[in-house]
N, CA, C and O atoms as a GROMACS GRO file, in nm:
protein
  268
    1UNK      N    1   0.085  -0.118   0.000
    1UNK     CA    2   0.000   0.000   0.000
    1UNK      C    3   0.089   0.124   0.000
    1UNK      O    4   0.181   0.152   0.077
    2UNK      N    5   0.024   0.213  -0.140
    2UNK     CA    6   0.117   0.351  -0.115
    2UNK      C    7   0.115   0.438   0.018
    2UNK      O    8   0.012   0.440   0.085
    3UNK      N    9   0.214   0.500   0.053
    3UNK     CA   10   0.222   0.592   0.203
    3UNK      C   11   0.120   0.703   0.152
    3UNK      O   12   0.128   0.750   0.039
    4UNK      N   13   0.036   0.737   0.231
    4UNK     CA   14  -0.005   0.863   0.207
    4UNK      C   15   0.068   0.978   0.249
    4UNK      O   16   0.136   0.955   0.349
    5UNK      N   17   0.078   1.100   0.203
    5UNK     CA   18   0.122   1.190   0.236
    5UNK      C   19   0.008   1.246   0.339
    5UNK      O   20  -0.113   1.223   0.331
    6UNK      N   21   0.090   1.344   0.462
    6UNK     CA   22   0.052   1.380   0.596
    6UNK      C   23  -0.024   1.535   0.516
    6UNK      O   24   0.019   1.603   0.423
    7UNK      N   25  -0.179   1.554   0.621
    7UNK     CA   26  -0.228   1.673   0.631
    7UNK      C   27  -0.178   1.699   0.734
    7UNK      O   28  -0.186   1.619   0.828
    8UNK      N   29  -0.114   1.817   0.744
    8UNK     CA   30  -0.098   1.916   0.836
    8UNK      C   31  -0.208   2.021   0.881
    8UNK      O   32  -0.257   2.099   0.799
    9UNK      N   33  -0.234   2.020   0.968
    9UNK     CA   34  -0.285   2.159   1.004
    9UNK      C   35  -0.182   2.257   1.058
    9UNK      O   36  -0.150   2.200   1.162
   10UNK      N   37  -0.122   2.351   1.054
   10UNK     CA   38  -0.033   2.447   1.172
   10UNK      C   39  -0.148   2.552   1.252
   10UNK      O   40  -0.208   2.654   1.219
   11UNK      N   41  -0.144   2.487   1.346
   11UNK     CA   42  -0.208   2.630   1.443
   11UNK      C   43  -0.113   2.718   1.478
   11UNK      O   44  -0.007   2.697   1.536
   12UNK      N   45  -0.184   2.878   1.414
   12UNK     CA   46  -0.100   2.974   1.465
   12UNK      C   47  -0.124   3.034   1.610
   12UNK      O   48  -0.237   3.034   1.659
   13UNK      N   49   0.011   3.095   1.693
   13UNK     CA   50   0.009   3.170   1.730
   13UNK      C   51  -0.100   3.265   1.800
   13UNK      O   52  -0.167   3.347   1.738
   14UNK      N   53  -0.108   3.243   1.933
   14UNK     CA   54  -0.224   3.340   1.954
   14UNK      C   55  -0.213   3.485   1.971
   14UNK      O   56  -0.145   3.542   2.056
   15UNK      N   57  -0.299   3.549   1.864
   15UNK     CA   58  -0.278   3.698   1.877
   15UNK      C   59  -0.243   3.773   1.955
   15UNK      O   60  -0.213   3.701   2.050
   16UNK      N   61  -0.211   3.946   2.002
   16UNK     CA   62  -0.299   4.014   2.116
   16UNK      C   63  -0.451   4.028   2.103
   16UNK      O   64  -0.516   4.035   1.998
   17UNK      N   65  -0.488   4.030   2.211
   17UNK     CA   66  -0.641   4.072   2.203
   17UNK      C   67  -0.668   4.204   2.160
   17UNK      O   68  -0.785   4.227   2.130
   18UNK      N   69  -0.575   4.311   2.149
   18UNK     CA   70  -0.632   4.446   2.119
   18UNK      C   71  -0.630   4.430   1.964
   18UNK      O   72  -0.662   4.525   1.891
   19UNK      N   73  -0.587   4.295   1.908
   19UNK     CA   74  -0.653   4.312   1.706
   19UNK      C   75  -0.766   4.267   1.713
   19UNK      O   76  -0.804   4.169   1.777
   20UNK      N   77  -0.868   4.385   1.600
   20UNK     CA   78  -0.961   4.355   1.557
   20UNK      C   79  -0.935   4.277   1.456
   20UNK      O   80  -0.831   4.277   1.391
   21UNK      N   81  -1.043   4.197   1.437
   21UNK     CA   82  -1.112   4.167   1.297
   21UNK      C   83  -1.189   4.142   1.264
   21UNK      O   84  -1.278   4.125   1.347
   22UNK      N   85  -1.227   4.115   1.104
   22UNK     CA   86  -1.308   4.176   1.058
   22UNK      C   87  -1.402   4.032   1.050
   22UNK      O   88  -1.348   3.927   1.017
   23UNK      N   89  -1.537   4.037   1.080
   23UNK     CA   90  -1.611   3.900   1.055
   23UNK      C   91  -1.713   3.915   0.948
   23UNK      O   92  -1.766   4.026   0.947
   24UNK      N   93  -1.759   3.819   0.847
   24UNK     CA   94  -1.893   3.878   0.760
   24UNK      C   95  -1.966   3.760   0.847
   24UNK      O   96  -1.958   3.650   0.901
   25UNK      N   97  -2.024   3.844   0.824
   25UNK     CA   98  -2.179   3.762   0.828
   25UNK      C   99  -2.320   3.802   0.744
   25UNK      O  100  -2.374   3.911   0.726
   26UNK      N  101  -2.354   3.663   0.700
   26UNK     CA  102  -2.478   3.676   0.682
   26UNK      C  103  -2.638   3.752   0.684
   26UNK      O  104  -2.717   3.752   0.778
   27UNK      N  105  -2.653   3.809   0.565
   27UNK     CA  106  -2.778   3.924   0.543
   27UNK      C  107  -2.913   3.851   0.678
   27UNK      O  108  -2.955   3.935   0.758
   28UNK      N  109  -2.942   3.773   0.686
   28UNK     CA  110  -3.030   3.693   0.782
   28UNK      C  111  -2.955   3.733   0.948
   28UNK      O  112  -3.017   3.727   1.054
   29UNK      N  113  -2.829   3.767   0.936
   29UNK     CA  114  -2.805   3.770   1.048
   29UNK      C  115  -2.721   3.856   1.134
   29UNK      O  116  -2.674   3.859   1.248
   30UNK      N  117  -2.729   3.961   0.972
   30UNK     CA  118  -2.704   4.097   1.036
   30UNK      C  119  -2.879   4.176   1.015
   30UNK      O  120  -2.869   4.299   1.016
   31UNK      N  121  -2.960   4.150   1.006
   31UNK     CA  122  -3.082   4.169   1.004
   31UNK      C  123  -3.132   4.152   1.140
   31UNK      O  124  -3.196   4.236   1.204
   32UNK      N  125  -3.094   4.030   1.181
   32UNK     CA  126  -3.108   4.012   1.344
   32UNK      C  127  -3.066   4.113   1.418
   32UNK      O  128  -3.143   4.184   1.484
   33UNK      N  129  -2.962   4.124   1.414
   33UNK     CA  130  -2.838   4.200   1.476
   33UNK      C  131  -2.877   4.343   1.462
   33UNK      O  132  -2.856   4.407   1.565
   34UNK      N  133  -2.941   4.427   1.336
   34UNK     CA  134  -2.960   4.532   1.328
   34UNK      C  135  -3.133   4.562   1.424
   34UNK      O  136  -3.179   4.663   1.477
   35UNK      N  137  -3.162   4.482   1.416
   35UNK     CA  138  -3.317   4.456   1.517
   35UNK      C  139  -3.299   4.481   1.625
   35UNK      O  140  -3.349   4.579   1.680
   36UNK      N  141  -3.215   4.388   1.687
   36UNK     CA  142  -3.138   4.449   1.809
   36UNK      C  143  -3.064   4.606   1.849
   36UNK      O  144  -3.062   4.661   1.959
   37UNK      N  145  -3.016   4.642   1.743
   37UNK     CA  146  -2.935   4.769   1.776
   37UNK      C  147  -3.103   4.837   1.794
   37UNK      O  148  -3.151   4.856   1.906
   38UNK      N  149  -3.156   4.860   1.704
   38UNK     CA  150  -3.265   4.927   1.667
   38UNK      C  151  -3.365   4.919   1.845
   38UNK      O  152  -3.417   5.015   1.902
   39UNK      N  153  -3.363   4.791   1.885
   39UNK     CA  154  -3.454   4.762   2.029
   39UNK      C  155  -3.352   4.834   2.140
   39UNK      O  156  -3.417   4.890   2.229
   40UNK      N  157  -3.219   4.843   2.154
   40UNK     CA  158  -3.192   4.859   2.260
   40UNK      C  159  -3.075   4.986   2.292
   40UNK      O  160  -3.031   5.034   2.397
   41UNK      N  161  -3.046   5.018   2.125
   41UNK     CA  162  -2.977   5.099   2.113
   41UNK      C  163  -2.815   5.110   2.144
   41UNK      O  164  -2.738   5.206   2.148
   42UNK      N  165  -2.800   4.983   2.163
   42UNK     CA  166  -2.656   4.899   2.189
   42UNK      C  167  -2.609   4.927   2.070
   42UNK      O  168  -2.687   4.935   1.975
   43UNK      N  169  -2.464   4.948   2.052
   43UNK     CA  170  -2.388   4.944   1.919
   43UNK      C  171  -2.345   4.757   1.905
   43UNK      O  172  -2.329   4.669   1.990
   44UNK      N  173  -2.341   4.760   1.778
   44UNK     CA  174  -2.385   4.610   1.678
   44UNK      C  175  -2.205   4.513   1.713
   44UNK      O  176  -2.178   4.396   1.682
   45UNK      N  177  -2.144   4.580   1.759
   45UNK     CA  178  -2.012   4.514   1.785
   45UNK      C  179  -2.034   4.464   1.947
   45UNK      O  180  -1.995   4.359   1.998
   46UNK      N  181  -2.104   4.568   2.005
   46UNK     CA  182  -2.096   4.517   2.182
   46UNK      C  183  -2.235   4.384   2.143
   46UNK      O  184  -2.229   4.285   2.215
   47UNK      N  185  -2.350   4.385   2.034
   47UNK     CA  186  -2.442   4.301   2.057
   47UNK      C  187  -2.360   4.148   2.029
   47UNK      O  188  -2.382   4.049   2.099
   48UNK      N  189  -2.266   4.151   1.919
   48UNK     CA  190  -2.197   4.038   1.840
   48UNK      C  191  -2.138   3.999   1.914
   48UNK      O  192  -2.148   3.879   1.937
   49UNK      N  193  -2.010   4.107   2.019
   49UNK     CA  194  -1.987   4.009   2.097
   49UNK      C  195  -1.994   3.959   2.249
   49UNK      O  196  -1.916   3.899   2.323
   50UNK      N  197  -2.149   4.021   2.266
   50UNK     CA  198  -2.240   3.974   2.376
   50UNK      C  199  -2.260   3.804   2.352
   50UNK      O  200  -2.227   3.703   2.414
   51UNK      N  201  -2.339   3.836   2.214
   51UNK     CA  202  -2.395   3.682   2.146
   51UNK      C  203  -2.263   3.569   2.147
   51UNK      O  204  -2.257   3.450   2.177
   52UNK      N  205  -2.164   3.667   2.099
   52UNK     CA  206  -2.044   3.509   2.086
   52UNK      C  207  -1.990   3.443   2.200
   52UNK      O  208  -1.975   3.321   2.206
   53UNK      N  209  -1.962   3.523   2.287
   53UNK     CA  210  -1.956   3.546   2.440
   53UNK      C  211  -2.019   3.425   2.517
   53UNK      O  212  -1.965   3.330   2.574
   54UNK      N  213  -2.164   3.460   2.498
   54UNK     CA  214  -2.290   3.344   2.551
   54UNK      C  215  -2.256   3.195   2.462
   54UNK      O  216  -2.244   3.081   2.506
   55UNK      N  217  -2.248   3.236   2.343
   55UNK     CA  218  -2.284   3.114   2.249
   55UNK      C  219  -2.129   2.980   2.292
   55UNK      O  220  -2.139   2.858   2.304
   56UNK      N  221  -2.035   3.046   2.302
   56UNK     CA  222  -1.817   3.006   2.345
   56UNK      C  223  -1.869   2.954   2.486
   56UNK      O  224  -1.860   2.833   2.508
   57UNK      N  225  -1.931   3.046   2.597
   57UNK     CA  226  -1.933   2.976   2.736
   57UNK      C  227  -1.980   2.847   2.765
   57UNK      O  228  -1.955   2.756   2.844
   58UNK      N  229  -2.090   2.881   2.632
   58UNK     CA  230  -2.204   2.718   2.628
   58UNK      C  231  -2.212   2.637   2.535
   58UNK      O  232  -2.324   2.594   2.505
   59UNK      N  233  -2.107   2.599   2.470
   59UNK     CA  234  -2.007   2.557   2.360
   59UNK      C  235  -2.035   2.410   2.390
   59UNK      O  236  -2.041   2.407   2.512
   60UNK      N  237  -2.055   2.288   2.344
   60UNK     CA  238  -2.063   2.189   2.354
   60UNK      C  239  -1.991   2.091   2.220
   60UNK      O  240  -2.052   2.097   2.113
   61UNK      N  241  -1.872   2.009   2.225
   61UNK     CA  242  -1.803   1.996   2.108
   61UNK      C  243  -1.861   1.866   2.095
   61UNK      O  244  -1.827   1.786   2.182
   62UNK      N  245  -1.979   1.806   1.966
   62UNK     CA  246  -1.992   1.665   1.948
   62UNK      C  247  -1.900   1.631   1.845
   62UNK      O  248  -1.894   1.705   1.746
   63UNK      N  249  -1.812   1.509   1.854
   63UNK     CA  250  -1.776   1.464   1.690
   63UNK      C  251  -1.827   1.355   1.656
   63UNK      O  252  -1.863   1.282   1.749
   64UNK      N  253  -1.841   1.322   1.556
   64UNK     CA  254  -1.984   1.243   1.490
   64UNK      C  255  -1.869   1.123   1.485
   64UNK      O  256  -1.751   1.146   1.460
   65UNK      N  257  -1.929   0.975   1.517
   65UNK     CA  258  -1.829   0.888   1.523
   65UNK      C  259  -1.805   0.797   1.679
   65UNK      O  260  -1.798   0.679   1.713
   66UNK      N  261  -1.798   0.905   1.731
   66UNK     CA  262  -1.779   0.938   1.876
   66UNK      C  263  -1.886   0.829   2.001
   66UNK      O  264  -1.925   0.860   2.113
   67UNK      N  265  -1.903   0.716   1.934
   67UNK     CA  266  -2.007   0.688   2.049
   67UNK      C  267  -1.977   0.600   2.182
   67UNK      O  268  -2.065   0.584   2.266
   0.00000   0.00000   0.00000
């Protein structure tokens, strides 16, 4: 049997936290997001990363396979 050649992944380096960047998202879900600014008058960066915030704390990793 031929060797396969290796996937690598390299994980880089963890940033500083004072870089931004830049995320797209989805018309469906900056629509959300603008609903929100609009209800509470929060700017759309403190709502995004309110939401990611909540969504990372309560993070649950399944891998399919796994039983």
């Amino acid at each position: 049997m031929a060797k396969k050649d290796p996937f690598v992944l390299r994980v880089p380096q963890p940033e500083p936290s004072y870089r931004s960047r830049l995320v797209r998202l989805d018309n469906r879900t900056i629509i959300k997001v603008i609903d929100v600014k609009q209800r509470t008058g929060l700017p759309m960066n403190e709502i995004i990363a309110k939401c990611v915030d909540f969504a990372l704390d309560r993070l649950v990793i399944e891998r399919t396979g796994d039983d």
